[in-house]
Backbone bond lengths (Angstrom), bond angles and torsions (degrees), N, CA, C in turn:
res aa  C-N    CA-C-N  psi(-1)  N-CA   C-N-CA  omega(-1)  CA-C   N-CA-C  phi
1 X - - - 1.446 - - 1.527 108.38 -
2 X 1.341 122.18 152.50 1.476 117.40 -150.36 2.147 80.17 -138.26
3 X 1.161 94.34 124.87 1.657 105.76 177.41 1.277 128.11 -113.14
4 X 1.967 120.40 102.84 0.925 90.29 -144.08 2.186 84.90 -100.46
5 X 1.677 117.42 158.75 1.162 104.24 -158.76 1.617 103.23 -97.33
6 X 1.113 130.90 -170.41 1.700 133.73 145.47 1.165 101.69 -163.56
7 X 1.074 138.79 137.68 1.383 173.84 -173.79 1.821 104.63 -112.69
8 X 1.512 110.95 136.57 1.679 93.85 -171.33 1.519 106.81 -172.10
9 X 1.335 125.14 135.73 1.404 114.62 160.82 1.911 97.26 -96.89
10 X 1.451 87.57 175.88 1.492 74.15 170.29 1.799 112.36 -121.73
11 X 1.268 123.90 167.38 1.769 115.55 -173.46 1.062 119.38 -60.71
12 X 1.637 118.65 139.68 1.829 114.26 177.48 1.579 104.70 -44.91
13 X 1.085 111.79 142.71 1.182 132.56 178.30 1.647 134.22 86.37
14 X 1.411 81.49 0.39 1.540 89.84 -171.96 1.886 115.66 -103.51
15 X 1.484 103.40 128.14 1.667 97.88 -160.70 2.003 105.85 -75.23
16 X 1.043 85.07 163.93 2.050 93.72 -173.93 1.470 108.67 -78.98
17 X 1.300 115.96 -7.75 1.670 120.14 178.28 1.254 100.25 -99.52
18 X 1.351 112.68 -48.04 1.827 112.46 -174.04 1.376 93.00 -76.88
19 X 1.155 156.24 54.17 1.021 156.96 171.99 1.732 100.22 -144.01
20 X 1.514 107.62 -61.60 1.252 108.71 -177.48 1.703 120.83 -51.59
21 X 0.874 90.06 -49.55 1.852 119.72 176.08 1.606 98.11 -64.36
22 X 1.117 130.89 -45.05 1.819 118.63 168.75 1.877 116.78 -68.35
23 X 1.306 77.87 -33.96 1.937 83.05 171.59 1.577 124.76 -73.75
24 X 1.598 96.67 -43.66 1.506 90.88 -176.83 2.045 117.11 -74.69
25 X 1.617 102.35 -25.47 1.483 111.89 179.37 2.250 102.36 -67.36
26 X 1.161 102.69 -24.39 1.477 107.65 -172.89 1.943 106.42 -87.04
27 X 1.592 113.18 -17.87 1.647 117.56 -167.48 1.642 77.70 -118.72
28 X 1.369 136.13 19.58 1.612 132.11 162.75 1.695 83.76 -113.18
29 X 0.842 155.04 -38.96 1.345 135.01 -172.06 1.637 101.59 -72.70
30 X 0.985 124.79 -67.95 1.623 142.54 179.15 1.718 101.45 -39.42
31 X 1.454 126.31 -56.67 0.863 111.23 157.36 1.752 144.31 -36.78
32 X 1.572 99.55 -53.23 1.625 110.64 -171.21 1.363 111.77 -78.69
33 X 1.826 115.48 -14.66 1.470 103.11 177.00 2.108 109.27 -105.20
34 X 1.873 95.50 31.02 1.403 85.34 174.08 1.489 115.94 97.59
35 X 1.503 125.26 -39.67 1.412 146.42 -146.19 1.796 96.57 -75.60
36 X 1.305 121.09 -42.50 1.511 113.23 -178.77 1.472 102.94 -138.76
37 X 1.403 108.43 176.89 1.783 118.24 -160.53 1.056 131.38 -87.61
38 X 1.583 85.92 -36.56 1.877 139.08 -175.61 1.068 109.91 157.64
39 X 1.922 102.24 -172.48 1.211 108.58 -171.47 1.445 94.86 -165.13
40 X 1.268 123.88 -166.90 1.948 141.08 162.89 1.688 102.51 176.72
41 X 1.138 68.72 144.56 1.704 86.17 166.59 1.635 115.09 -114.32
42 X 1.372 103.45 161.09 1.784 97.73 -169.61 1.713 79.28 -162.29
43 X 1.616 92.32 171.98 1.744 104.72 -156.62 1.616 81.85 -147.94
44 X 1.453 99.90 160.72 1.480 113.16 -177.44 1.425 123.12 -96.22
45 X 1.354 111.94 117.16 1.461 118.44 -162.58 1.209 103.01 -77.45
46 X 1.495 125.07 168.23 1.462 147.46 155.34 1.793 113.33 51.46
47 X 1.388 99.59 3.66 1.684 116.33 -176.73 1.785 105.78 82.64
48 X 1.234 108.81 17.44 1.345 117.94 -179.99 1.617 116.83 -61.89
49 X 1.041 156.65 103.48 1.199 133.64 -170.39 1.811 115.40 129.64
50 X 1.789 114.16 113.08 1.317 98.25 161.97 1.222 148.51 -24.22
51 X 1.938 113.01 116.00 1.198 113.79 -156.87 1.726 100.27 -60.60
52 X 1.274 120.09 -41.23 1.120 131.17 169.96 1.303 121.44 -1.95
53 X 1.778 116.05 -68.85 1.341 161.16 148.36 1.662 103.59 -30.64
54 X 0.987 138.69 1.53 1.215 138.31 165.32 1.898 105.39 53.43
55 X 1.590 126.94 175.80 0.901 105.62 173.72 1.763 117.86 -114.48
56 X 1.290 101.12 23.03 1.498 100.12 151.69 1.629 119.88 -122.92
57 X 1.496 117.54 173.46 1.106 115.55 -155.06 1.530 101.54 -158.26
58 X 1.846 130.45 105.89 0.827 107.54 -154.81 1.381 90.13 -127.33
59 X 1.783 132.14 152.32 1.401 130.78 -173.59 1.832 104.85 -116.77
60 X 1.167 113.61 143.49 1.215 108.59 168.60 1.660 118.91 -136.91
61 X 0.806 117.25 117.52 1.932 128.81 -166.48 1.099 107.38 -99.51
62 X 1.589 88.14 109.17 2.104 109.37 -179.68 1.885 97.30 -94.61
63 X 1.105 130.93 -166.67 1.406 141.73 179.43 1.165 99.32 -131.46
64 X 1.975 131.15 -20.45 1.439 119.48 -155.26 1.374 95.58 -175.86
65 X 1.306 130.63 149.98 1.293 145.35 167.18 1.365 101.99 -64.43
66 X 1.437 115.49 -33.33 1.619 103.47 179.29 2.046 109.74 -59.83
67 X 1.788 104.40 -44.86 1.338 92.98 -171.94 1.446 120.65 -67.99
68 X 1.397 113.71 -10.69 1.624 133.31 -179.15 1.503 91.12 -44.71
69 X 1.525 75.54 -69.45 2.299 95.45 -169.76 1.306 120.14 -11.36
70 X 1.748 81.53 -76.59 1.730 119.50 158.74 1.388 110.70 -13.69
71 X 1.390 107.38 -79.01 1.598 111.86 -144.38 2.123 88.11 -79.74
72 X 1.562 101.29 -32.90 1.657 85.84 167.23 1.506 139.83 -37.48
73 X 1.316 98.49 -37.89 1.133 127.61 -134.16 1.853 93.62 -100.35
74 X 1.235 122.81 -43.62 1.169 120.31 -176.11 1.796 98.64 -100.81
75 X 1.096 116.12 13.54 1.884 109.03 167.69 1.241 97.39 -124.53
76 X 1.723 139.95 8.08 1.326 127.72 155.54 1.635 112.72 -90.88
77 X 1.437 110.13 -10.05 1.784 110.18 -173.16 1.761 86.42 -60.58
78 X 1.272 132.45 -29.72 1.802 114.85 -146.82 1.509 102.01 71.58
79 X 1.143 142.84 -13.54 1.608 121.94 -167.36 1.603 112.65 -78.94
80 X 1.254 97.50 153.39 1.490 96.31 171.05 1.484 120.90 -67.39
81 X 1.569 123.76 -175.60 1.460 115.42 -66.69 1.695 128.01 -15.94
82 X 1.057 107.32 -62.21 1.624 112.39 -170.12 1.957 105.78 -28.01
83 X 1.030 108.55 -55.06 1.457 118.85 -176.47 1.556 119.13 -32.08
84 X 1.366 89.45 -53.31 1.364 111.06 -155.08 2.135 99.32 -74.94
85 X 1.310 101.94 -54.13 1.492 120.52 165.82 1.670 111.85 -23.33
86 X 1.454 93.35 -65.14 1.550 124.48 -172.21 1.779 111.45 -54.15
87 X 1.155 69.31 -66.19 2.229 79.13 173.99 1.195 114.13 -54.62
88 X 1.697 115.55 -42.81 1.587 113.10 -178.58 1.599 98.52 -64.90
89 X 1.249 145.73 -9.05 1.445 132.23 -164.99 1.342 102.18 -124.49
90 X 1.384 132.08 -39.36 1.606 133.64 -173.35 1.628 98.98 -81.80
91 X 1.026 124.87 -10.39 1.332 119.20 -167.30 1.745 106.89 -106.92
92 X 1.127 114.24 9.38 1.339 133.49 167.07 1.323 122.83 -116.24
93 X 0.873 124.01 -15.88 1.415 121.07 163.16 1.885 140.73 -119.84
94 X 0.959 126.41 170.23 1.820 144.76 -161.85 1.404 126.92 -148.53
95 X 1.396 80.59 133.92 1.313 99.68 179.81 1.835 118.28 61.98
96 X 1.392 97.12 64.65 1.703 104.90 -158.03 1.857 98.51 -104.08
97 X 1.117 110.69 143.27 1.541 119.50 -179.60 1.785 106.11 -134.79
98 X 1.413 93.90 121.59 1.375 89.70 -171.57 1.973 109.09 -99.23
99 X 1.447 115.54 171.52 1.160 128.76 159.75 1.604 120.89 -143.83
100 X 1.641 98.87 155.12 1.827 105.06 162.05 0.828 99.09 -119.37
101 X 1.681 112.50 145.54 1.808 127.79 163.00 1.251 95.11 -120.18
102 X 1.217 104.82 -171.36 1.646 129.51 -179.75 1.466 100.31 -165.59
103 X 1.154 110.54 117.68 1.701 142.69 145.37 1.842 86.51 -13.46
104 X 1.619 114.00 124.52 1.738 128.76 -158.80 1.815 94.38 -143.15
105 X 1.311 131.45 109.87 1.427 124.26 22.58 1.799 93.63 -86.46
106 X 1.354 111.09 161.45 1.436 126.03 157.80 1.663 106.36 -64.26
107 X 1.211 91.71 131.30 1.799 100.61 177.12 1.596 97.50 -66.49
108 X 0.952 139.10 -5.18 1.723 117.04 -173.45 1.201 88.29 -120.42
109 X 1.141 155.55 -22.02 1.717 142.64 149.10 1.421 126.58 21.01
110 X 0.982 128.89 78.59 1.229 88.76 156.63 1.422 138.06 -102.08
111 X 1.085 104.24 -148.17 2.133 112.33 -175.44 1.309 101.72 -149.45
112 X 1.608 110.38 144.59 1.025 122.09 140.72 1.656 89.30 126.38
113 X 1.205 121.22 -57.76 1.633 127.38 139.45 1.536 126.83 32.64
114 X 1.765 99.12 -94.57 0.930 127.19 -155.79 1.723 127.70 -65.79
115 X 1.382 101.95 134.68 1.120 112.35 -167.04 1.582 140.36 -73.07
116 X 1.662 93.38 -17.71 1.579 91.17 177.86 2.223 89.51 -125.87
């Protein structure tokens, strides 16, 4: 599973539900045409956590670098639907830092192998 990260405050003025509610209707499109796995969003409790790191935190679960591509690939055209999704969610938020993981050990791994 391939994770892709964002880290985020969101813009003065902008509420944490109308935010939530633009994100989750935009990771329901991405979902239904195939493009991602899942996702959740989570917020930073008790002020625990690099301010850096903004205080939202949103996950999105690919299966493959190919569907990454994919889902890149049809939210860089600008065309609608995707467009429209996109703007309602990028246009609300600051100061965003992204990441990729990957699901650790690799299923084709091996051991015993390795050279250094």
């Amino acid at each position: 599973m391939i994770l892709y990260h964002a880290f985020f405050t969101l813009k003065p003025g902008v509420g944490d539900l109308e935010f939530s509610e633009s994100l989750s209707r935009y990771m329901a499109y991405l979902e239904s045409q195939n493009m991602i796995a899942g996702w959740r969003l989570s917020r930073r409790m008790l002020g625990l956590g690099p301010k850096e790191m903004g205080e939202f935190h949103a996950v999105i679960e690919l299966e493959s670098l190919a569907q990454f591509d994919a889902a890149f690939g049809e939210v860089s055209t600008r065309a609608e639907p995707a467009e429209s999704f996109h703007h309602a969610v990028n246009s609300k938020v600051d100061k965003v830092t992204f990441a990729l993981y990957r699901d650790f050990p690799d299923p084709w791994r091996k051991t015993g192998e390795e050279k250094f």
